[in-house]
C-alpha angles and dihedrals in degrees: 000000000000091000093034089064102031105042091202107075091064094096092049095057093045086049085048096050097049089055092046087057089057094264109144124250101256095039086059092056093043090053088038094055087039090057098044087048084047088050096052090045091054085042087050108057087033095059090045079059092058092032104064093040097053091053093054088052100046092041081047089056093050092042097055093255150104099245111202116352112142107070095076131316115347089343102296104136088047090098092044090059092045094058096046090050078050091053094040081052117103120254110233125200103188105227097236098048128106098259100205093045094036087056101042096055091084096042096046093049094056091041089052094055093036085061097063094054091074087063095050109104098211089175131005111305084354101124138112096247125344103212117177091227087057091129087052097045089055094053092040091054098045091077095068100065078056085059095052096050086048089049095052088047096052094035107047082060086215118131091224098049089047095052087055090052088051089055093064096065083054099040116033095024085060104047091045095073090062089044091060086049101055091048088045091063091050095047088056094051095043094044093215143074086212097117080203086050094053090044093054089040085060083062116121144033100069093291099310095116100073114119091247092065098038095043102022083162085068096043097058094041092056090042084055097045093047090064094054094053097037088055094230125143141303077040105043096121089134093077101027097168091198095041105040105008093254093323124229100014096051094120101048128094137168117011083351084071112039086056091066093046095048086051089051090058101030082061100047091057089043083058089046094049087045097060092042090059099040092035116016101049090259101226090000108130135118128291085021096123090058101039102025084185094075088062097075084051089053094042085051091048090059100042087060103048083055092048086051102057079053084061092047099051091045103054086041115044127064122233123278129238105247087247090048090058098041080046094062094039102053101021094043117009094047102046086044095052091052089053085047087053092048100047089047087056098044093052095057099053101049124094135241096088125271098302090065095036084058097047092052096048096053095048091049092049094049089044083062100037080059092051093047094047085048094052088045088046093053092040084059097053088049099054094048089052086057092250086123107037116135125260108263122240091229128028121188077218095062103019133236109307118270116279116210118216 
C-alpha cells in the first residue's frame, strides 16, 4: 500500500527483492536502472501515439473540421496505422550522403529528448535523478538536439537539407538565450537548480504562488521560447516546405523518419513538462503531502493544458520571415530577459520579508510584460505601415544582379 501511495520507493523494493533473490548489490541497480530506462522508452512512444492524435483533433476542432475519425473509435488508431505505413516505407541512403552521420541524426534526436526525461520530478522525490544541477543539465543538454538538426543537414549532402541545418544556428542558438534567462530567474527566486526544489518552492497560497503568477514576464519569455525550440509555428522556419522543401530531413524517409517526428513531439512535451515544473508548481496540488501519487495526475493535468495552449498557437498564427523572427528574438526576447533577470535581482534584495519581495516582483515583471507588449505592438504598426518591409531581391532602380557566364 506504501508504494502504491508514494510512487518512489518503487526502485528501492525492487532493489530489495533482487537482492533478496542472491543478486549482488550492484547487478540489482543495474536491473533496476535498465528497467526504468525500459519504462520511459515504452512512455515515450506511447505518449508520441496520443500526442499526435490529440493535435489533429484539436487542430480539427479549430479548422472547422473531424479530424481523424476513421481508424478506430473516434480516431484513435489513426496514429497506429500511420506509424506501421512508416515502418512498411523504404528506407532510402542517398549515394552521395555521409553514411555514419546521415544515419545517427534520428538516433541522436531522440537520445537527446529521452535524456531529459530522467530530470523531470512527476510526484514528490519521483523523479529519475534529482540532481541538484538539474536546471543546468536541461539547458546543457538542450544543445544536443541542435547537433543532431545540423548533422542531418550536413549528412544528408542536399542543399536543402543543409540550409535547414543552417537555420538552426539562427533559430534555436538565438531563443535559447531568453530561454536561459527565463529559467535563470527562476533559478534566483527558488535558490536552487534542484527541478524538485523549485517545484516544492511553488507550494502555498492556493496556488498563487506558482512562478507564472509571481513573474508572468518569465513565463511568457520561456512559452515563447518554447515554440522556437520546439520548432513549432509560428517559428518552424527550420522546415519551411515552401521555402526548403522540409529542411533538414529532406532526405529521410521510413523509420528514419519517424524517428525525427517522434523527437518533434517528444520535445514539445519535454517543453511542456519543463514550464510546468519552473512556472506551474510541477506536482504541486492539493492533498499531495498525504497521497504523493496524485501528484503525477496533477503534474499531467498541467502538461496538457500547456500543450494545449502549443496547439493553440499552431493551428492559429501564421508563419514568421526569418528576419522577423531573428527581429523578435535579439531586439525584444533578449532585452526583456535581461530585465526579467534584473527585476528578479532587485526584489530579492529588498526588505520588508517574502510577502513584499513577491509583490514587488510581480509589479516590476508585469511592468515589463507591458513594455515589451507595447514594443511588439509598435514593431507591428510599423511594419503594416511598410517601415519594416524587407529589403527586396531586384530594384528597377539598381537593376537585376550580375549573371556570370
Amino acid at each position: 500500500m506504501d508504494i502504491i501511495l508514494d510512487p518512489s520507493r518503487i526502485g528501492a523494493w525492487l532493489e530489495g527483492v533482487l537482492v533478496g533473490w542472491g543478486l549482488a548489490p550492484g547487478l540489482a541497480v543495474f536491473i533496476n536502472l535498465t528497467i526504468r530506462a525500459t519504462v520511459i522508452l515504452i512512455f515515450a512512444l506511447i505518449l508520441v501515439l496520443g500526442l499526435i492524435w490529440l493535435e489533429r483533433k484539436v487542430a480539427g476542432r479549430i479548422q472547422d473540421r473531424l479530424g481523424p475519425n476513421r481508424a478506430g473509435p473516434y480516431g484513435l488508431l489513426q496514429t497506429v496505422a500511420d506509424a506501421m505505413k512508416l515502418l512498411t516505407k523504404e528506407d532510402i541512403t542517398p549515394t552521395a550522403a555521409d553514411k555514419v552521420t546521415f544515419n545517427a541524426a534520428p538516433v541522436l534526436a531522440v537520445f537527446a529528448v529521452l535524456m531529459l526525461f530522467g530530470a523531470i520530478p512527476l510526484a514528490p522525490h519521483f523523479v529519475g535523478a534529482d540532481m541538484g544541477i538539474g536546471a543546468l543539465y536541461i539547458v546543457a543538454l538542450g544543445s544536443i538536439a541542435i547537433m543532431s538538426v545540423l548533422m542531418a543537414g550536413w549528412g544528408s549532402n542536399n542543399k536543402y537539407a543543409l540550409l535547414g541545418g543552417f537555420r538552426v544556428v539562427a533559430q534555436l542558438l538565438s531563443y535559447e538565450v531568453p530561454m536561459i534567462l527565463a529559467i535563470l530567474s527562476v533559478v534566483i527566486v527558488a535558490s536552487t537548480m534542484s527541478m524538485n526544489g523549485i517545484a516544492q518552492a511553488q507550494g502555498g497560497l492556493a496556488g498563487f504562488g506558482w512562478n507564472a503568477f509571481i513573474m508572468p514576464l518569465s513565463f511568457v519569455l520561456y512559452f515563447v521560447s518554447a515554440l522556437a525550440e520546439g520548432e513549432r509555428t509560428p517559428f518552424d522556419l527550420l522546415e519551411a516546405e515552401s521555402e526548403i522543401v522540409s529542411g533538414y530531413n529532406v532526405e529521410y524517409s521510413g523509420m528514419k523518419f519517424a524517428w525525427f517526428y517522434l523527437a518533434f513531439f517528444l520535445n514539445t512535451f519535454i517543453l511542456s513538462a519543463i514550464a510546468t515544473t519552473l512556472f506551474l508548481g510541477g506536482w504541486q496540488g492539493p492533498f499531495v503531502e498525504q497521497v504523493p501519487l496524485l501528484g503525477i495526475f496533477y503534474f499531467g493535468i498541467k502538461v496538457i493544458f500547456v500543450m494545449y495552449l502549443n496547439m493553440w498557437v499552431r493551428a492559429t498564427f501564421p508563419r514568421l520571415r526569418i528576419d522577423q523572427m531573428m527581429n523578435l528574438a535579439w531586439k525584444v526576447m533578449v532585452p526583456l530577459g535581461l530585465v526579467a533577470v534584473f527585476t528578479v535581482a532587485l526584489a530579492v534584495k529588498l526588505p520588508g520579508g517574502p510577502i513584499v519581495q513577491t509583490v514587488a516582483l510581480f509589479v516590476l515583471q508585469l511592468g515589463g510584460l507591458v513594455l515589451g507588449l507595447g514594443v511588439v505592438g509598435r514593431s507591428l504598426r510599423l511594419a503594416a505601415q511598410g517601415g519594416s518591409a524587407p529589403m527586396p531581391v531586384f530594384s528597377e532602380k539598381i537593376g537585376p544582379p550580375p549573371v556570370r557566364i
